[in-house]
N, C-alpha and C positions, 0 to 999 in steps of 0.2 A: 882518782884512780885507785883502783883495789885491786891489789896482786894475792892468789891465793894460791896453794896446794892442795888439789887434794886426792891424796894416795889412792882412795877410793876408787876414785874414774878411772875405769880402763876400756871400756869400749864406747863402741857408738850411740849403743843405748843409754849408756853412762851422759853422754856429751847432751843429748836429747833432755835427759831431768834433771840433769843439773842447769843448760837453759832454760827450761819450763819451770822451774825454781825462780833463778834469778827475776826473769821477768815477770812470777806470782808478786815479787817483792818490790820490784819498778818495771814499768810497763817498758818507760823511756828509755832504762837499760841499755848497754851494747854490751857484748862482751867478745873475748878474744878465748879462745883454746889453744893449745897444744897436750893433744893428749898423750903423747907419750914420754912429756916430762910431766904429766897431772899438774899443767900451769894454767890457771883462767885469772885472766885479765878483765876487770870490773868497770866500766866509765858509770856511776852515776852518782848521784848528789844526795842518796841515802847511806846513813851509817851503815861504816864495815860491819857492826855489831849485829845487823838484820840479818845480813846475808850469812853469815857464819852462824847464828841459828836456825835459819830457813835449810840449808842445805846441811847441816848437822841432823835435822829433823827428819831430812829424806835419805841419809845413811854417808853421806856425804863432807865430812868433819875435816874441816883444815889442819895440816899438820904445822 
């Protein structure tokens, strides 16, 4: 499980690429939002380390 922030996301379209992210990075992926604490919740069995450069890339940087 991978717990993130990220400040960046604030709207829907925000929630859109950053799941279209996640799942570039695992297909298998699931993940959980709340966006109006910018919390995405990660299930999957690839390093944090992927995904906090995958969506760092797309403007998306965990705080």
């Amino acid at each position: 499980m991978i717990e993130l922030t990220l400040p960046t996301m604030t709207c829907g379209h925000c929630v859109r690429s950053v799941t279209e992210t996640v799942q570039r990075v695992d297909a298998a992926a699931t993940l959980k939002i709340d966006l109006p604490t910018h919390h995405v919740v990660i299930d999957s069995q690839q390093p944090t380390d992927r995904f906090v450069a995958a969506l760092t890339e797309e403007g998306y940087a965990p705080a």
